[in-house]
SEGURO-374208 format. One record per atom (N, C-alpha, C): residue in one letter; x, y, z. Coordinates in pm, whole numbers, padded with zeros to 5 digits, always signed. Each point is the difference from the previous one (the first is absolute). Example, Ala and Ser with C-alpha at 12.3 -4.5 7.8 and 13.67 -1.06 7.14 Angstrom:
2
a+01319-00569+00780 a-00089+00119+00000 a+00090+00120+00000 s-00035+00105-00072 s+00082+00119+00006 s-00077+00109+00073 
# end
This chain:
274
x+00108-02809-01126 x+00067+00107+00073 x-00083+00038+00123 x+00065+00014+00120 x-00056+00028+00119 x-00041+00144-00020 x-00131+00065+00042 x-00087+00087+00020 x+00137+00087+00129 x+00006+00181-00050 x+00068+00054+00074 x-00118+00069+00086 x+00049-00043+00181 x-00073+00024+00048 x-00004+00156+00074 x-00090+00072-00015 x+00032+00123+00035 x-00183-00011+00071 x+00053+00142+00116 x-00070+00068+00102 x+00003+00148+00014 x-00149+00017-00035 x-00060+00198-00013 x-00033-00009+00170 x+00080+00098+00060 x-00074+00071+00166 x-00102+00098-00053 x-00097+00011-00006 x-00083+00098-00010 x-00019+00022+00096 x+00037+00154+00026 x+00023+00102+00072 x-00082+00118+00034 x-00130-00055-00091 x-00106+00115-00043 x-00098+00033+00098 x-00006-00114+00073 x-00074-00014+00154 x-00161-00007-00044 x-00005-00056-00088 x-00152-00010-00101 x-00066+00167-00075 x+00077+00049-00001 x-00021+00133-00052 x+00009-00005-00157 x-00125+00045-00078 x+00069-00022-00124 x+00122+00047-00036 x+00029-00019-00117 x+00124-00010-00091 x+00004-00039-00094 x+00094+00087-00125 x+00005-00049-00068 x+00168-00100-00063 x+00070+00026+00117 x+00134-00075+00028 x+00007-00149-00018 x-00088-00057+00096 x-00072-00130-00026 x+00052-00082-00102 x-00120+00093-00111 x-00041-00051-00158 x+00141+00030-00067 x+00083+00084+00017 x+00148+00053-00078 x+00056-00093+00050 x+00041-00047+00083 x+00080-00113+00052 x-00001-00116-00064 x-00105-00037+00014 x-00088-00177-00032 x+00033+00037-00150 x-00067+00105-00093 x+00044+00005-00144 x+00161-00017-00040 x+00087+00085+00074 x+00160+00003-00042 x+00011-00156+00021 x-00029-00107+00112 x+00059-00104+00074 x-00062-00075-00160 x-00134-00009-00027 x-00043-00060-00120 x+00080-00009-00139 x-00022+00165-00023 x+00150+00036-00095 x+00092-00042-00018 x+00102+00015+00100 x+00087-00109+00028 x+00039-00145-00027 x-00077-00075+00117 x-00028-00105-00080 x+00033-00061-00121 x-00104+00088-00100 x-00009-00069-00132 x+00128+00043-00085 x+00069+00130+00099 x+00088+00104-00102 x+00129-00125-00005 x+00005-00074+00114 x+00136-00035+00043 x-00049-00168+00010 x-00112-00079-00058 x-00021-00110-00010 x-00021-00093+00121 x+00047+00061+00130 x+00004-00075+00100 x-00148+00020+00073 x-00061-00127+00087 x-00127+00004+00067 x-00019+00079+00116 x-00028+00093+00041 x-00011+00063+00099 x-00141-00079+00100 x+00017-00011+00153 x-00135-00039+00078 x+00047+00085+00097 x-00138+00097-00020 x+00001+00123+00093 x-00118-00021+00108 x+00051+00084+00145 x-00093-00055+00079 x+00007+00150+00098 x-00136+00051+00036 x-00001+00121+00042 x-00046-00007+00154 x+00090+00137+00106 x-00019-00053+00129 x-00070+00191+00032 x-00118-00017+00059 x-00058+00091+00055 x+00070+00028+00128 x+00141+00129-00024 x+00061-00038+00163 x-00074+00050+00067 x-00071+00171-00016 x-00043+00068+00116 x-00101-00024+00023 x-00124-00013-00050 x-00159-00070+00007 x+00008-00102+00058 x+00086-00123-00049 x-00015-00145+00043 x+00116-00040+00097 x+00118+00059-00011 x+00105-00005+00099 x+00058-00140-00050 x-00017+00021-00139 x+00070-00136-00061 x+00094+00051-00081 x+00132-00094+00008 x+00118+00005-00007 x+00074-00141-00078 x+00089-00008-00098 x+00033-00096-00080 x+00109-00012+00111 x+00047-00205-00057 x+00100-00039+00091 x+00130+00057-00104 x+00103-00075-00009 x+00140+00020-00060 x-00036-00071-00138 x-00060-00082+00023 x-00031-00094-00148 x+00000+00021-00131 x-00028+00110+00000 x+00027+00072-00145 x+00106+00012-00068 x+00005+00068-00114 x+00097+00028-00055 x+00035+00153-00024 x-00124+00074+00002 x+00021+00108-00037 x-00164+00105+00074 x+00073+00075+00035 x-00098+00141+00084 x-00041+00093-00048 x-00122+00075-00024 x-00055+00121-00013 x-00081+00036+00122 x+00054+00097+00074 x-00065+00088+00063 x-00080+00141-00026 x-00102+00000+00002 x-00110+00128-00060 x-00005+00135+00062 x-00039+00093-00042 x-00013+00095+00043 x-00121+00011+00070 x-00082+00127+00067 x-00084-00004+00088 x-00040+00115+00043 x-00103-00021+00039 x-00041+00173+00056 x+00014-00036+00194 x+00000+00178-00002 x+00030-00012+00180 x+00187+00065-00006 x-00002-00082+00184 x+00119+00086+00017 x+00099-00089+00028 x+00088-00014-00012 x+00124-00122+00000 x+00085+00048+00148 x-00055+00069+00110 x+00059+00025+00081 x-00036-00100+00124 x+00032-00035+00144 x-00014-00134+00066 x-00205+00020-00009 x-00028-00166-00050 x-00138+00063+00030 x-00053-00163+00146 x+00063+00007+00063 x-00020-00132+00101 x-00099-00076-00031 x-00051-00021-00145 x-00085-00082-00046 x+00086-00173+00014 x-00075-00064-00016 x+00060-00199+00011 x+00082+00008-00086 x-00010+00043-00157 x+00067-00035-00129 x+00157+00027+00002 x-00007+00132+00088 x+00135+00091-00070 x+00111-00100+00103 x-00002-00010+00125 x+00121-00125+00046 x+00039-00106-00080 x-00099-00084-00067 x-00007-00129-00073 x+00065+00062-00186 x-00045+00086+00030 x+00084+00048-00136 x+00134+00053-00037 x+00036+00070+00121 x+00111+00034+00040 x+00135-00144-00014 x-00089-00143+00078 x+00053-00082+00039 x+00007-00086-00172 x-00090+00029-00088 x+00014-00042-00104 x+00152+00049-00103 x-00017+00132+00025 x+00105+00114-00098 x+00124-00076+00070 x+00049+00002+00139 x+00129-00069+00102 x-00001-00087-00072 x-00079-00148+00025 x+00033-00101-00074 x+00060-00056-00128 x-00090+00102-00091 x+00066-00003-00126 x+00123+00064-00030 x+00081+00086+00072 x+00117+00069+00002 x+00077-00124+00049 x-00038-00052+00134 x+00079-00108+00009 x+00051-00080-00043 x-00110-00067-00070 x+00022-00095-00107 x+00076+00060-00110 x-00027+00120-00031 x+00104-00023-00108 x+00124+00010+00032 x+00055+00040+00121 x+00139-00009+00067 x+00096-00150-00021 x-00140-00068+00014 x+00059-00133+00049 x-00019-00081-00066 x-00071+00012-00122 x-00020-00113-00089 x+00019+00089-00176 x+00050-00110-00059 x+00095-00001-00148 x-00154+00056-00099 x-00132-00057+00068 x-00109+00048-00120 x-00049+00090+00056 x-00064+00067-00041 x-00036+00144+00037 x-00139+00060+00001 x-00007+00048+00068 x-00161+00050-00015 x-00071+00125-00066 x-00029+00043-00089 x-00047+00149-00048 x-00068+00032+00055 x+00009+00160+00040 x-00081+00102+00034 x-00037+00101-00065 x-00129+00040-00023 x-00023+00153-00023 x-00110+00077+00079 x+00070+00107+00031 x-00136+00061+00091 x-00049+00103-00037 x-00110+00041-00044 x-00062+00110-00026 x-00058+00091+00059 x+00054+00118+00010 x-00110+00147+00066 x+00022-00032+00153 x-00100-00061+00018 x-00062-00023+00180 x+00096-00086+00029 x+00034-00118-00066 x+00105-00086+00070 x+00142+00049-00009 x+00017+00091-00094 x+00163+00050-00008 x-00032+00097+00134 x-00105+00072+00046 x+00045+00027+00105 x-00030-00066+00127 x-00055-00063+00001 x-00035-00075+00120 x+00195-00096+00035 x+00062+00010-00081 x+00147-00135-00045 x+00007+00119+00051 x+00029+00151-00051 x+00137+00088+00001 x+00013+00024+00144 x-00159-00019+00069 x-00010+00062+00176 x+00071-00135+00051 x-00046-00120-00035 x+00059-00083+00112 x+00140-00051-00046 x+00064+00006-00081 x+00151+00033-00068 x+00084+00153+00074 x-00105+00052+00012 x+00078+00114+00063 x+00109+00105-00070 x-00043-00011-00111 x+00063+00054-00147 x-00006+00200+00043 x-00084+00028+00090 x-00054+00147-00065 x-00146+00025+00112 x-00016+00142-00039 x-00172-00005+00069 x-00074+00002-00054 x-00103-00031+00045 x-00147+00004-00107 x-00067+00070+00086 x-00051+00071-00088 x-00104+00106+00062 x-00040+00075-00108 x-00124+00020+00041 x-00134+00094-00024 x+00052+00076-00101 x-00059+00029-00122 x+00013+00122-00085 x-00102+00111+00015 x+00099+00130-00034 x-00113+00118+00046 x-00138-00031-00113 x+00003-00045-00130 x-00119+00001-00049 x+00039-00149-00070 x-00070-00078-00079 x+00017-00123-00061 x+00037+00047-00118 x+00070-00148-00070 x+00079+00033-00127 x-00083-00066-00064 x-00061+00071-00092 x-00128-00101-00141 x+00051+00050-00098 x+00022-00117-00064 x+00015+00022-00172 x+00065-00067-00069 x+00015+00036-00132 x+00143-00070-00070 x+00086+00060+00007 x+00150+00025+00058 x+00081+00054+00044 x+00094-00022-00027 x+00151+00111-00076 x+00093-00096+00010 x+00072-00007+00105 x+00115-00104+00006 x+00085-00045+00091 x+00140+00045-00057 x+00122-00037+00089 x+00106+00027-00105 x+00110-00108+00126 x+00123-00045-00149 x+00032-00102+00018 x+00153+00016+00113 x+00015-00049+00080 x+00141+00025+00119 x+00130-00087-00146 x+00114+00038+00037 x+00094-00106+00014 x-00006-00134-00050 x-00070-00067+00112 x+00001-00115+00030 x-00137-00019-00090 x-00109+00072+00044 x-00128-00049-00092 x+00065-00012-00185 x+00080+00106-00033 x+00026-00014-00139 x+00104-00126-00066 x+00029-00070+00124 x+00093-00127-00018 x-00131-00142+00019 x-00106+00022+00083 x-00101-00098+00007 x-00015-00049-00115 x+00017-00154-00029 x-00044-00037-00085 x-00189-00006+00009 x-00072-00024+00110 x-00114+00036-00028 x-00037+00079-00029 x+00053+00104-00021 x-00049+00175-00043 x+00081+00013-00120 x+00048-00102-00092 x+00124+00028-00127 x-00168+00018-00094 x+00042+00122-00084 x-00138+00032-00099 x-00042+00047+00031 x-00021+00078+00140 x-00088+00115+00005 x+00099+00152-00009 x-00095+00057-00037 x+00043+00174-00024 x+00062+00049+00112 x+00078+00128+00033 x+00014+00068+00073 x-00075+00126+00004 x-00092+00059+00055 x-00044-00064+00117 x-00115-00108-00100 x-00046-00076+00120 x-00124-00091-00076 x-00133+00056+00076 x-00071-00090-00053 x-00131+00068+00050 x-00104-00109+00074 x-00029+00009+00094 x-00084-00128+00131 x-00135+00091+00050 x-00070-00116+00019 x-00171+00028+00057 x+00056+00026+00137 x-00062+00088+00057 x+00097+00045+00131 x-00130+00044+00092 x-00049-00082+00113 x-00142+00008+00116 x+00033-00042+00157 x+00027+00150+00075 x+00134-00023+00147 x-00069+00123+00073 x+00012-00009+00081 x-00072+00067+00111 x+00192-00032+00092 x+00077-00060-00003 x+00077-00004+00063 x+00117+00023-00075 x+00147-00061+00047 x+00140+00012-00068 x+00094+00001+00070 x+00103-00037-00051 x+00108-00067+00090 x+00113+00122-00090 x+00061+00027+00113 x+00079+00115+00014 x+00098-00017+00132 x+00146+00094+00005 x+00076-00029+00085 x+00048-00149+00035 x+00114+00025-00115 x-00004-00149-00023 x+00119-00039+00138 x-00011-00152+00035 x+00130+00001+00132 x+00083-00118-00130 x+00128+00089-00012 x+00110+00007-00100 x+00032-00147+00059 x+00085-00021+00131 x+00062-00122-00001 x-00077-00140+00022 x-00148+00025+00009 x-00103-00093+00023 x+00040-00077-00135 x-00058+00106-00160 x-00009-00041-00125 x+00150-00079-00005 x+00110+00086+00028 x+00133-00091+00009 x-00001-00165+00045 x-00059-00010+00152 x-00033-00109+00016 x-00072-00092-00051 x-00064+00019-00037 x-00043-00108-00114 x+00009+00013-00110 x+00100+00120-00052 x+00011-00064-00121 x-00112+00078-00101 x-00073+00087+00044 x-00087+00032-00111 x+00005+00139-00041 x-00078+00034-00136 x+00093+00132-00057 x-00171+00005-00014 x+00025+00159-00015 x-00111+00085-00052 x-00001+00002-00154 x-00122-00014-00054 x+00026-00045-00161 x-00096+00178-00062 x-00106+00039+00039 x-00038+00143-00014 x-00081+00086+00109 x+00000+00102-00076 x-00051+00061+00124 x-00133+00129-00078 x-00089+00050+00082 x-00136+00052-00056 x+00066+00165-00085 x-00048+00028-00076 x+00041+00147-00074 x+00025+00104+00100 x+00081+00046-00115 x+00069+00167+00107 x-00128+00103+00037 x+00037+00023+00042 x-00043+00118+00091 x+00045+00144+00036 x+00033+00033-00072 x+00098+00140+00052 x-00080+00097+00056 x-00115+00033+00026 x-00060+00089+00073 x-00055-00050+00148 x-00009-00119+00018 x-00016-00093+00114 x+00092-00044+00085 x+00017+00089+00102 x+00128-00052+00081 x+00008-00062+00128 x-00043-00170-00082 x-00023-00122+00070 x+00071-00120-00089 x+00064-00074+00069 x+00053-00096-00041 x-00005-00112-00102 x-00030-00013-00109 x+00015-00101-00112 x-00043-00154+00053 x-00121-00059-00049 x-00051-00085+00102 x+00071-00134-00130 x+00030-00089+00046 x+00071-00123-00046 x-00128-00113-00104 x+00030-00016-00118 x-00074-00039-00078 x-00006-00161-00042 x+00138-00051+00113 x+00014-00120-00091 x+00148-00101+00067 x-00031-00050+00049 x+00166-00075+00075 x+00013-00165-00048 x+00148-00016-00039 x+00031-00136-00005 x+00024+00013+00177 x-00077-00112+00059 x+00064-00066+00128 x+00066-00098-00002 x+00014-00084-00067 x+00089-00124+00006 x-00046-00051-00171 x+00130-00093+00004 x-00007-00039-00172 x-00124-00032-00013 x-00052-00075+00073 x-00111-00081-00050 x-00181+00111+00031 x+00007+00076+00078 x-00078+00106+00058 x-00006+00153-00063 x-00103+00005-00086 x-00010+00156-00068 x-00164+00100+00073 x+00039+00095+00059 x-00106+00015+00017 x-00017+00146-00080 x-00163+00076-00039 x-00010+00061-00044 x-00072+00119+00046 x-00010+00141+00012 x-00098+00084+00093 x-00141-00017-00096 x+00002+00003-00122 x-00096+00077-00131 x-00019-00200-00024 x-00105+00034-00087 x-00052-00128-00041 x+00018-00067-00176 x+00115-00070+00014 x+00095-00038-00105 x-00153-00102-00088 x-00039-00007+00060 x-00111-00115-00067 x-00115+00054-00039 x-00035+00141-00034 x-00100+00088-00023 x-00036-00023-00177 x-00110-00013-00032 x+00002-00011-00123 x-00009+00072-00075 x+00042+00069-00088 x-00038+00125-00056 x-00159+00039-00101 x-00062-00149-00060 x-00010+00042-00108 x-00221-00059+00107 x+00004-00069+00145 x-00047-00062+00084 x-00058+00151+00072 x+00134+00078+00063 x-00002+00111+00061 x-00071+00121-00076 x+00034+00012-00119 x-00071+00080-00067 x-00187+00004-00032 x+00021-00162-00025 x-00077-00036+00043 x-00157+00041+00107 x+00045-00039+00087 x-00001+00018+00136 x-00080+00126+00003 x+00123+00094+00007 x+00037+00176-00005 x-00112+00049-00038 x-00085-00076-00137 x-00078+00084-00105 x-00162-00032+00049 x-00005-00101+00128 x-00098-00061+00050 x-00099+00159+00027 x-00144+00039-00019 x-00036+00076+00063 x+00043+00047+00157 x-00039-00149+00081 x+00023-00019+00137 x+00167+00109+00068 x+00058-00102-00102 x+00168+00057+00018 x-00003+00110+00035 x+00010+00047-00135 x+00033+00175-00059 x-00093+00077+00093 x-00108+00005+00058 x-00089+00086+00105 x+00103-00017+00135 x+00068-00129+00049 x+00094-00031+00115 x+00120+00096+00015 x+00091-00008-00135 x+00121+00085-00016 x-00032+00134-00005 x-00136+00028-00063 x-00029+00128-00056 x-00001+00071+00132 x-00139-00050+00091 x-00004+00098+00121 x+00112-00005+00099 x+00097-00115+00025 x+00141+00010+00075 x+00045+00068-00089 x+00079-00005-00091 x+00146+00060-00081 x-00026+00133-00074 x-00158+00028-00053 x+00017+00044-00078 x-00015-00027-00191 x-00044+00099-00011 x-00034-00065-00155 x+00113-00003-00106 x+00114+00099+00016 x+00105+00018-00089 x+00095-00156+00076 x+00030-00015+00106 x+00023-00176+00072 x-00027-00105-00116 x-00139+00013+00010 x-00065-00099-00102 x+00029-00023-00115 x+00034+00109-00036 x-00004+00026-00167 x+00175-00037-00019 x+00061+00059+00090 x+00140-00051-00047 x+00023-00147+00019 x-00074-00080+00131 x+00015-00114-00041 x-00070-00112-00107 x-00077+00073-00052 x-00114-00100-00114 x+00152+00053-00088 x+00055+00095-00055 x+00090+00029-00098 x+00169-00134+00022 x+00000-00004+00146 x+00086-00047-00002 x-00004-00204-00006 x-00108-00016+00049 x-00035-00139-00035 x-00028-00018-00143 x-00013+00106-00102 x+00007+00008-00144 x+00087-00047-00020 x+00100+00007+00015 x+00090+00006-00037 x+00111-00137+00037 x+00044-00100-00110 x+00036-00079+00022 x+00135-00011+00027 x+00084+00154+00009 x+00151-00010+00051 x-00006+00013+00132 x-00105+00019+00094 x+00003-00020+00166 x-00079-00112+00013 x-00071+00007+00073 x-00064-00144+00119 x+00045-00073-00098 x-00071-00046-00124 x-00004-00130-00061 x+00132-00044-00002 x+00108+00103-00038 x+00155-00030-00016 x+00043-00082+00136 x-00038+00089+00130 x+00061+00000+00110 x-00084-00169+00002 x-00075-00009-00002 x-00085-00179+00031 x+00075-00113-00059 x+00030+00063-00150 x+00094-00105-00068 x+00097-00055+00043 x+00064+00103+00068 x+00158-00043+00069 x-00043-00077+00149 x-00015+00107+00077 x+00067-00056+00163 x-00062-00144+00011 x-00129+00008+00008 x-00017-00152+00046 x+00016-00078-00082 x-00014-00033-00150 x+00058-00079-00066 x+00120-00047+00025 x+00097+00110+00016 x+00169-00018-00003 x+00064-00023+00138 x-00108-00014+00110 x+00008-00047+00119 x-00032-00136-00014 x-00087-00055-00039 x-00011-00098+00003 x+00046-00117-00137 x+00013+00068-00108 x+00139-00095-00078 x+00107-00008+00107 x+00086+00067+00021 x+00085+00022+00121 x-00014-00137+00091 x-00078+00050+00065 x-00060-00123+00106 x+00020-00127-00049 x-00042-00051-00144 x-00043-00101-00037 x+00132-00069-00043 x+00091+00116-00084 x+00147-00049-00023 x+00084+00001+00112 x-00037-00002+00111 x+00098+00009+00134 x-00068-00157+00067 x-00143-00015-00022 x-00010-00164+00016 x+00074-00113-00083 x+00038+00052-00075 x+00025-00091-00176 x-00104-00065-00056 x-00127+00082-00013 x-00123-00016-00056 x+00025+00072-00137 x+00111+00081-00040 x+00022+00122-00107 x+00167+00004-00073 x+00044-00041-00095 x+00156+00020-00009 x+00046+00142+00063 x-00107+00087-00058 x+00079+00114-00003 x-00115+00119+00084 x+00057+00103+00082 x-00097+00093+00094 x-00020+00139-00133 
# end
């Protein structure tokens, strides 16, 4: 059996992360979950200004720190010209290409898609947070199994808001959720999550977060002194409670990217069934 070939953009710009390691683990997972060979090959876009050709079969784009607004660096044209291409192609040809973009790349797609604005949040969104499901998100089969609302690792300094209605029309793509209410905040509901095209899911929050990794993480001395003096100590404490807990992150990990990429795999005919 031919090795399915898939390509990580790391997006991280050499900044740690722990996205990376969640990725490479689910893609592993996988793998063995669904019998087929995966050969994964990772492209440093913003550091190295390296960029995968079409060759693949299947895409993960990473999340990232920084600002997803024009930064006239080399990478962001050539990447731009990457996201075009692959839309193209799938216009025009019967096999198809998967996408998923995470955090930094769902917005970096939503600005040059032209979906909405992105811009600046008055303070950043940290935490485990829930989301809640549109319409259309509660018909996603990648989102079939999760709760209403569900609950996502959520790290944005930005957000896409004011959405342009007949843009999403034009291509075809639906809003699948959007970030928790707000009723004392009277600012606009920032967008959590869009199908852009069949084959193209992108996400604001980080579907590939591990819960049990994150907690992990969380409980590091190093960590907990980080969140503590930004957020706050009651911050902290609600999220060590909520990475406890195996009906959020861990739930939310189980599904999206797994069930994105069965999906994927039964739309190659690598899978009878998605």
């Amino acid at each position: 059996m031919d090795a399915i070939r898939i390509a990580i953009l790391d997006m991280y710009n050499n900044a740690p992360n722990e996205g990376m390691r969640c990725i490479r683990q689910l893609l592993s997972r996988s793998a063995v979950e669904n019998g087929i060979p995966f050969a994964v090959d990772t492209f440093n876009v913003r550091a190295s200004n390296e960029l995968p050709s079409l060759d693949y079969d299947l895409y993960i784009s990473s999340g990232g720190p920084g600002s997803p607004l024009e930064s006239g660096e080399a990478w962001e044209p050539r990447y731009f010209a990457f996201i075009d291409s692959l839309l193209a192609h799938n216009q025009a040809n019967e096999q198809k290409k998967h996408l998923l973009l995470i955090c930094h790349s769902f917005q970096l797609v939503s600005r040059h898609l032209g979906v909405g604005e992105i811009s600046r949040r008055k303070s950043t969104s940290f935490g485990v947070l829930p989301v809640h499901l549109t319409p259309a998100g509660l018909n996603e089969p990648v989102l079939h199994g999760l709760p209403e609302p569900f609950y996502i690792v959520d790290s944005r300094d930005y957000q896409l808001t004011n959405l342009n209605s007949s843009r999403l029309e034009e291509l075809g793509a639906e809003v699948l959720c959007l970030e928790k209410e707000r009723p004392h905040v009277p600012l606009p509901r920032a967008v959590m999550a869009i199908r852009f095209t069949p084959e193209v899911l992108g996400t604001q929050f980080h579907p590939e977060a591990d819960g049990e990794g994150m907690l992990r993480y969380m409980l590091t001395d190093e960590r907990k002194q980080q969140v503590v003096s930004t957020y706050g100590e009651d911050k902290y404490e609600e999220m060590v409670h909520l990475l406890s807990d195996p009906d959020t992150i861990e739930h939310t990990e189980s599904v999206i990217v797994p069930t994105f990429l069965r999906r994927a795999l039964a739309h190659m005919g690598q899978l009878t069934a998605a």
